[in-house]
C-alpha positions as CSV (number, residue, x, y, z in Angstrom):
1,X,-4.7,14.0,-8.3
2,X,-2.0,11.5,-8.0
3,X,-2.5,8.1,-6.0
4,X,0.3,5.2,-5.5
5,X,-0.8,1.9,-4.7
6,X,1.0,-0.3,-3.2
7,X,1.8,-3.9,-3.1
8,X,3.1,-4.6,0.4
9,X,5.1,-7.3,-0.7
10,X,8.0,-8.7,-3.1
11,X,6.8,-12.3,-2.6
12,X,6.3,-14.2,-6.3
13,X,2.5,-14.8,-6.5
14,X,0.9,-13.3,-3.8
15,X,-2.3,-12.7,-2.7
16,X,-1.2,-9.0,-2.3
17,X,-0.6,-8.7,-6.0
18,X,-4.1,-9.9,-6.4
19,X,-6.1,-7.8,-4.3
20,X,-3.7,-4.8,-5.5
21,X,-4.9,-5.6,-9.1
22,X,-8.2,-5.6,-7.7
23,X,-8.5,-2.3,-6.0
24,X,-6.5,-1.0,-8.9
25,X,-9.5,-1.7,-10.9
26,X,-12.1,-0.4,-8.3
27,X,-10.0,3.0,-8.6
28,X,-10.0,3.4,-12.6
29,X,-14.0,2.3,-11.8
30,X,-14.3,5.3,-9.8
31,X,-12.4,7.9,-12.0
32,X,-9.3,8.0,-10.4
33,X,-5.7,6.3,-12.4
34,X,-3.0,4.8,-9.7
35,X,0.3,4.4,-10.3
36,X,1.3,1.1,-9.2
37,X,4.5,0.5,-6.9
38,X,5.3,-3.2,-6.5
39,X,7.8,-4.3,-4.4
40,X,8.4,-7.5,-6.4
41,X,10.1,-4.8,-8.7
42,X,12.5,-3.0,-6.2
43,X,15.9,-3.0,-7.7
44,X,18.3,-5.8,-6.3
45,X,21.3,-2.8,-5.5
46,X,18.4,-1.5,-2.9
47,X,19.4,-4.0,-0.8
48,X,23.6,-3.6,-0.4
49,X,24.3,-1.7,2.8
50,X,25.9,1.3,1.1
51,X,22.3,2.1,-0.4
52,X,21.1,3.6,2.9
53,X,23.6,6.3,2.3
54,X,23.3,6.6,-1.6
55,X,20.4,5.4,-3.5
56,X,20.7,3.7,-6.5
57,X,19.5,5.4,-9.5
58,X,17.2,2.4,-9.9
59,X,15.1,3.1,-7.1
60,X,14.7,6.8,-8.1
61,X,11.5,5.7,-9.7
62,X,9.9,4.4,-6.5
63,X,10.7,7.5,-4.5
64,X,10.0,9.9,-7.0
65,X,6.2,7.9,-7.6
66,X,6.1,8.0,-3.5
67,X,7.3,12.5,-3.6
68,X,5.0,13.3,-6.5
69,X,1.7,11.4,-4.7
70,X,-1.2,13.0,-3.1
71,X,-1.9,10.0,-1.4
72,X,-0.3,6.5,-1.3
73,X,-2.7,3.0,-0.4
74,X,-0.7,0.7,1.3
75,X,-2.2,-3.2,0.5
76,X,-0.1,-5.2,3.3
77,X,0.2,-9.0,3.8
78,X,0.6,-10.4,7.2
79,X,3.7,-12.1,7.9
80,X,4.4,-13.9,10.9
81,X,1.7,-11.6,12.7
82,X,3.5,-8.4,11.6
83,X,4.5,-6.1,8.5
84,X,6.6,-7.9,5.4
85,X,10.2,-7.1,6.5
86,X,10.3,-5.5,2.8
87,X,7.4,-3.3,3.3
88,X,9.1,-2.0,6.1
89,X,12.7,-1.8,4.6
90,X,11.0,0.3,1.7
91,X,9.3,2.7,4.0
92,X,13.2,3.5,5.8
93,X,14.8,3.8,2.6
94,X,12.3,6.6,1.2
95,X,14.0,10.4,2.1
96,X,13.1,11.1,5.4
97,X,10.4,13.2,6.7
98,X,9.4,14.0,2.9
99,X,8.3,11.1,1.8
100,X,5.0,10.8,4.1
101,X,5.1,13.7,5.8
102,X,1.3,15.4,6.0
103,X,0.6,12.9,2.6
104,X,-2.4,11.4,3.1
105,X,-2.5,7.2,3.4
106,X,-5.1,4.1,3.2
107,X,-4.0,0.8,4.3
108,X,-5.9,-2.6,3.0
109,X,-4.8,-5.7,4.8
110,X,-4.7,-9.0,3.7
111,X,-4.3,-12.3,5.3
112,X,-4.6,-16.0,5.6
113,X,-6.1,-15.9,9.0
114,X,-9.0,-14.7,10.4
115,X,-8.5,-11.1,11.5
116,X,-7.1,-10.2,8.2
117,X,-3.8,-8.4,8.9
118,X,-5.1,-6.1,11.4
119,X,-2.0,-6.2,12.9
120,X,0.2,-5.4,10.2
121,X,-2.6,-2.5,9.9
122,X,-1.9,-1.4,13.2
123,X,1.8,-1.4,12.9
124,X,1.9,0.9,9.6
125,X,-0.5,3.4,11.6
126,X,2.2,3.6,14.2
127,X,4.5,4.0,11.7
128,X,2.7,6.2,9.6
129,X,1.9,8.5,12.9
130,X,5.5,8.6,13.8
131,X,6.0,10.3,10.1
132,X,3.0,12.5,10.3
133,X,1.3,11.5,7.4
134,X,-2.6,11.8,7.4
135,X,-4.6,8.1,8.1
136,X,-7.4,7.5,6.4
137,X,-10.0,5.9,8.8
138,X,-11.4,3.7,6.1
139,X,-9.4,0.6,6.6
140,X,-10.2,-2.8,5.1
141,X,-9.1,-6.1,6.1
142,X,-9.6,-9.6,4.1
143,X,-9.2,-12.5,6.2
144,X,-8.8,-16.2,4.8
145,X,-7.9,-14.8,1.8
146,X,-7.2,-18.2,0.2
147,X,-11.3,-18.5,0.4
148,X,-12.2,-15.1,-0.8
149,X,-9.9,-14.7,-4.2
150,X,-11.2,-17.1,-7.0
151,X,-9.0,-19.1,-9.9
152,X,-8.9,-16.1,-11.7
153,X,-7.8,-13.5,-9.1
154,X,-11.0,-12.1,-8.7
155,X,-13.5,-11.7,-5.5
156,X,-17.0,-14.0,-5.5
157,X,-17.4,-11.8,-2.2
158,X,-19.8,-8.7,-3.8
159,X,-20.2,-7.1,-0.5
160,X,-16.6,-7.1,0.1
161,X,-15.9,-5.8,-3.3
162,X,-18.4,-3.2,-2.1
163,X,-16.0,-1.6,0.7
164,X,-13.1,-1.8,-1.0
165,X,-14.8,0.5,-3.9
166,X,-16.1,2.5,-0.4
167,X,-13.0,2.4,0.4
168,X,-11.3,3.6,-2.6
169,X,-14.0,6.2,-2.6
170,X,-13.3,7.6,0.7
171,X,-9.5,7.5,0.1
172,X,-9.6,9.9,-3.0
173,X,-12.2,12.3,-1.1
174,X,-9.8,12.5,2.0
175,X,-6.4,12.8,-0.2
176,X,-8.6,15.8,-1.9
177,X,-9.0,17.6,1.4
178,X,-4.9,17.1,2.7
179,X,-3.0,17.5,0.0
180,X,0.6,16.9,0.9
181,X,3.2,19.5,1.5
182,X,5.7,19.3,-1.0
């Protein structure tokens, strides 16, 4: 079984990253390899307007790793009380409905506030719903995530490390049972 993670965002040091690393461990913990998608990597040609119509070759790689997944964890930052303008720019520019149509999706939300991205969280399920993919009910959110990650990019929190290996857990159980249609 294949599963994407993804890093939410394209900002240089972020939290995201971090907690992406993280669960990227908790994954290989359990049994199960992730390929990685980080926005941070997104080629720049993604961005000129004549890339909506023709893809770069560049980004082939990210929408090929999004097509060949049986299920894709989203890790999402909170931005100005919303979804990362690039999360959401990467989402349009996948191939339309393919690219989350019936795939199965988790969604881990990070944050410097207190309710830890919910509604970032809340947005991609919209989202998500509108393309038909399959939502994973086991959502996690880290609030004042500045207090939770340690020097070295780790979590003191055990408890919270606990759910988001529950988390991981559940994920690769409910991908199992829907696998996309390809």
């Amino acid at each position: 079984m294949k599963i994407t993670l993804l890093s939410g965002t394209n900002r240089p040091g972020s939290n995201t990253r971090k907690v992406t690393a993280i669960i990227a461990g908790l994954y290989q913990e359990i049994g199960q390899p992730v390929d990685v998608l980080d926005l941070a990597e997104l080629p720049p040609e993604i961005f000129s307007p004549e890339a909506y119509a023709h893809k770069p070759a560049a980004f082939a790689r990210f929408s090929e790793t999004i097509l060949q997944s049986d299920g894709v964890h989203i890790v999402t930052p909170e931005y100005n009380g919303g979804v990362p303008g690039i999360l959401k720019f990467f989402i349009d520019m996948l191939k339309f409905p393919e690219s989350f149509q019936h795939r199965p999706v988790a969604f881990t939300g990070v944050a410097a506030g207190m309710w830890g991205a919910l509604r970032p969280v809340e947005q991609l399920q919209a989202i998500f719903g509108y393309r038909n993919a399959y939502i994973c009910p086991e959502r996690v959110f880290l609030p004042n995530v500045f207090d939770l990650l340690t020097d070295e990019g780790t979590l003191a929190d055990t408890a919270l490390v606990d759910r988001l290996r529950g988390q991981a857990t559940a994920f690769v159980k409910f991908a199992a049972q829907l696998k996309p249609i390809r």
